[in-house]
N, C-alpha and C positions, 0 to 999 in steps of 0.2 A: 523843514524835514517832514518827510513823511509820517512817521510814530513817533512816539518818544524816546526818548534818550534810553540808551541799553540799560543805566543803570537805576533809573527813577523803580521808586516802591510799587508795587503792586498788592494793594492789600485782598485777602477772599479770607474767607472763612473755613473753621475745621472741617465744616461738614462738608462744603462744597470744594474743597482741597480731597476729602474722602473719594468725592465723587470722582473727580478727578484721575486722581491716582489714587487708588485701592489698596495699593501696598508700600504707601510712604510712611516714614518714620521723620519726627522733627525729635531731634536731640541736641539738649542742652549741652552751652559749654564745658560743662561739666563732665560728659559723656552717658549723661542718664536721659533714657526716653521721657518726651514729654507728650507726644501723641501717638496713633499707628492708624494708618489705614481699615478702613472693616475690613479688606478681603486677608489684610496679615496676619489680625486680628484674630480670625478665623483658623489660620492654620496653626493657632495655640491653645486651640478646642478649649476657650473659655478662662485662659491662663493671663490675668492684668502686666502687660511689657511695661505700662508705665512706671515709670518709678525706676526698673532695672538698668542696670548699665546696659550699651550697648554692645561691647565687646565683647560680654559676658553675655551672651544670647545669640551673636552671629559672630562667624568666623570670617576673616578676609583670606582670600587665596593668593589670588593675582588681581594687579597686576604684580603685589608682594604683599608679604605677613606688614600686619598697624597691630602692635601689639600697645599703644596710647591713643588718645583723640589727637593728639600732633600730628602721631605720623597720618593718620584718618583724614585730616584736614589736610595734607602734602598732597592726597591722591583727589583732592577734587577736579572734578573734571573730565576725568580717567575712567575710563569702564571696569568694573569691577568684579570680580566673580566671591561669591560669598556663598556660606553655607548655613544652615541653622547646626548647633554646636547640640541637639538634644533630636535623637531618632524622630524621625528617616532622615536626619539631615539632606533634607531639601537643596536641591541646587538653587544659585539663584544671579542673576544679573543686577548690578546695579550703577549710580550714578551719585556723587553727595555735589550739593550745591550749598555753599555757604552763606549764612542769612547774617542781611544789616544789623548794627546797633546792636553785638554781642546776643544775637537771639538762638545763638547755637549754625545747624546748621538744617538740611533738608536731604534725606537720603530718598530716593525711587529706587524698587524694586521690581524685577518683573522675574518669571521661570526662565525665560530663553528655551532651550534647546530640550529642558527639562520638563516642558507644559504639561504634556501629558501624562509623567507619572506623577508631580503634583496634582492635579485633577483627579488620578483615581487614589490617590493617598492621601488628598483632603477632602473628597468627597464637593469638588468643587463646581460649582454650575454656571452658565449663562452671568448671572445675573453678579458674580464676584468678580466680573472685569469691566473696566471702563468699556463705555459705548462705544470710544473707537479702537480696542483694542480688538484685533481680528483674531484673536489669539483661538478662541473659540471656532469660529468659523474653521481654521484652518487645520483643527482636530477632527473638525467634523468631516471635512473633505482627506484627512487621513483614514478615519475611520471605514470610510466611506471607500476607499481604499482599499483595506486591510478586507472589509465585508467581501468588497470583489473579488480581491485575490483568492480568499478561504474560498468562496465559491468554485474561483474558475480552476482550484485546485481539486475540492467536491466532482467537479464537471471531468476533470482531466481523469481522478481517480474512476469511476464512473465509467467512463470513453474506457479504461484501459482493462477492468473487468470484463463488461460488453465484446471489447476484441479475444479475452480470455476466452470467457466462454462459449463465443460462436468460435474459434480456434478449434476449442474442445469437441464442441458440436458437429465440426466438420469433421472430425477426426474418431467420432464415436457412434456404431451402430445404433438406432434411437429407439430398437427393441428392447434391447439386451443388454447395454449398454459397454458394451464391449468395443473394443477396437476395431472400424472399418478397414474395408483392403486399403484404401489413400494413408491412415495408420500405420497398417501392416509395412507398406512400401518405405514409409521413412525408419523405422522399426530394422528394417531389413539391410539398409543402407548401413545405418548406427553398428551393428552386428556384424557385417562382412568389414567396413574399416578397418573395426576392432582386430579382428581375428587376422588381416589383409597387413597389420602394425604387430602383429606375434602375440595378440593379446588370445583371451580363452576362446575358446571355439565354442562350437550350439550345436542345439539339434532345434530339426525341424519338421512338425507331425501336419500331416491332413488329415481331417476327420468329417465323415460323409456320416451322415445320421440316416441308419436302416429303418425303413418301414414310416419315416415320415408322412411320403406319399399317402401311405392305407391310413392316418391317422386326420391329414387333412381331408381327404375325400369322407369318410368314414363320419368325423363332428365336425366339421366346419373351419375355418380359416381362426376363430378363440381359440379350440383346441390345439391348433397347431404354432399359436403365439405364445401360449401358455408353457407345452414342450419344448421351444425353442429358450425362453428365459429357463426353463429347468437346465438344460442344457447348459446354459451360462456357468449358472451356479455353481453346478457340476466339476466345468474346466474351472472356475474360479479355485475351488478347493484344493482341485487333485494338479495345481500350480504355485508357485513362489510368487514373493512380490517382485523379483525383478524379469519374471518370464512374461511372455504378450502375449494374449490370449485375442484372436480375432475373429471375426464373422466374415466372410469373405462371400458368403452368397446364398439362396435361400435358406438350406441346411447345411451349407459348409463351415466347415471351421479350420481357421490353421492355429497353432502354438509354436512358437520363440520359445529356447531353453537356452537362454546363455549358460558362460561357464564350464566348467567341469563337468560332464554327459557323457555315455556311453552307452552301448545296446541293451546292456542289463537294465541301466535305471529310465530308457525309453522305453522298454517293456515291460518294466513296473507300472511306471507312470498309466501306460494304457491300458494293463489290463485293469487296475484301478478306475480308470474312466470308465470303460465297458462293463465293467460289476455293475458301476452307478446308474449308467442310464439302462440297465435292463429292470431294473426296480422301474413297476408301471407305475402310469403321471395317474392320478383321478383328475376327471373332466366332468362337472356335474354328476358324480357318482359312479361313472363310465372307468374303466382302465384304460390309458394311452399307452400301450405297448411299442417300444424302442430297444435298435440297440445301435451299434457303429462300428464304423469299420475304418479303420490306420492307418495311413502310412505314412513310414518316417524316412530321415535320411540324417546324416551326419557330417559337419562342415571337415571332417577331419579326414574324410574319404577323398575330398578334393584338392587337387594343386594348389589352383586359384579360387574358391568359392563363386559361386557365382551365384542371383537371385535368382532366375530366369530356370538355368539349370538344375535347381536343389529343388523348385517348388516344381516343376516338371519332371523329377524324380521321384520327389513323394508323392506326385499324382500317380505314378506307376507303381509305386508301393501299394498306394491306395486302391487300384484296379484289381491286385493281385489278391489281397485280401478280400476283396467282393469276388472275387471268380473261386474262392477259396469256401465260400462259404460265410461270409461276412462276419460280425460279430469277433475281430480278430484285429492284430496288427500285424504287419508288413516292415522290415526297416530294409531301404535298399541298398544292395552291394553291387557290386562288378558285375557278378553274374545274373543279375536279376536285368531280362529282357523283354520289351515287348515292342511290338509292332508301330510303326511311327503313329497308324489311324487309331490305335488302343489308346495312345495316350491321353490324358485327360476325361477318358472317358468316364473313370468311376463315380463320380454321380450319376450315369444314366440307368445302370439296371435294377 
């Protein structure tokens, strides 16, 4: 024969049995510990098992309750799950091997499935597992793991902010910080659905900023950056949180009024704006002298609402009020006409 016989003694020592297996128990027939492993040893932060019953310190689960050393002794062989019977009761794997010449028997112990919250609930390192238990290693390459994923979830979070705010950025004048026309258009879309579904209708104003021109020519391209954010401001205030407020071109503005609107409360609203901006801007000590001029229209005037036509209405609202004498609003109705070449024009004069 190759080795010897299965059943010949093999004698080693406690300590090198320690080395070995780290979380062995040898228990007397009797069923009281007579040795324990260092690394077991350890998870009873200083507590002597010798001497203790066995039973009375670990629990059997499966592969069934050993409520004697008899039945303990029936499941040798058998893989075992066990628990320590005193907080955090630990999970634990085991094996009992029965020793010669009434010397009791040999229990191994390992975590199994359990290693790593053993490790951070004993405080357990490297050096508490046998040399070839991989047990360690293979926490590490979870961990290692776990590090990656938190990152690549860091990275993903990250990635998806970054698209937020260039979203945002695409979407937002980078003066004023108001709503661009690409804004305005999906804004516009949301609002005709609505109203196109029986939902509330809007109003919708142009606003052309008087006398900009004489202010940028007059102090410089600051000056007229500085009125343009006053401006902001402005329609911020004399608007709701659910109304859009946009910049549509160098001194244009248009405003979204969902809801419930009418010509009384568009021409409050405006002449409220027009108060505001005729209080002059200072520019280095200088007065910026403005005011504006309106025009609205109302989705409720229309069949079918439409983008194209409501915003090419309040542009002729907006005309009529500049040829009016500016500083004014306009809301358009039926009667209100002008020439196909007039429209759009009131920005120019």
């Amino acid at each position: 024969m190759d080795g010897p016989p299965r059943d010949d003694p093999v004698l080693i020592g406690i300590a090198d049995l320690g080395r070995l297996m780290p979380m062995y128990l040898w228990i007397a027939p009797t069923g009281h510990i007579r040795a324990v492993g260092p690394t077991l040893s350890k998870l009873f932060q200083g507590v002597a098992l010798a001497g203790l019953r066995f039973l009375d310190v670990f629990e059997i689960r499966k592969p069934q309750a050993a409520r004697s050393m008899d039945e303990v002794r029936r499941l040798a062989g058998q893989r075992l799950h066990l628990a320590l019977r005193e907080k955090p009761r630990t999970g634990l794997r085991g094996l009992v091997v029965p020793l010669q010449d009434g010397q009791g028997m040999v229990v191994n112990l390992s975590f199994g499935i359990a290693a790593a919250e053993a490790v951070r609930d004993h405080a357990l390192t490297n050096a508490d597992f046998a040399p070839t238990d991989l047990t360690v290693e293979l926490l590490y390459l979870t961990e290692v793991k776990a590090a990656v994923m938190e990152e690549l979830a860091a990275l993903n979070a990250r990635l998806r902010t970054a698209q937020r705010t260039a979203e945002e950025q695409a979407l937002t004048d980078a003066l004023t910080g108001l709503a661009n026309r690409r804004a305005l258009d999906h804004a516009l879309v949301r609002v005709l659905d609505a109203a196109a579904r029986g939902g509330r209708g809007f109003a919708l104003l142009h606003l052309d900023i008087d006398f900009f021109k004489a202010v940028n020519d007059t102090f410089g391209h600051a000056a007229g950056d500085l009125v343009l954010s006053h401006v902001a401001a402005i329609l911020r205030r004399a608007t709701r949180k659910q109304d859009i407020v946009a910049r549509v071109g160098g001194d244009e503005f248009v405003m979204i009024l969902p809801g419930p609107v009418d010509e009384a409360m568009v021409a409050t609203i405006a002449r409220r704006i027009i108060a505001e901006l005729e209080v002059p801007v200072m520019f280095e000590g200088a007065p910026c002298r403005i005011s504006g001029s309106i025009g609205a229209t109302l989705s409720g005037l229309y069949e079918r609402p439409d983008a194209d036509r409501m915003l090419s209405d309040a542009d002729a609202a907006l005309y009529v009020s500049k040829r009016r004498g500016r500083a004014q609003c306009t809301i358009y109705g039926p009667g209100l006409h002008l020439p196909e070449d007039q429209r759009g024009a009131a920005g120019r004069p």
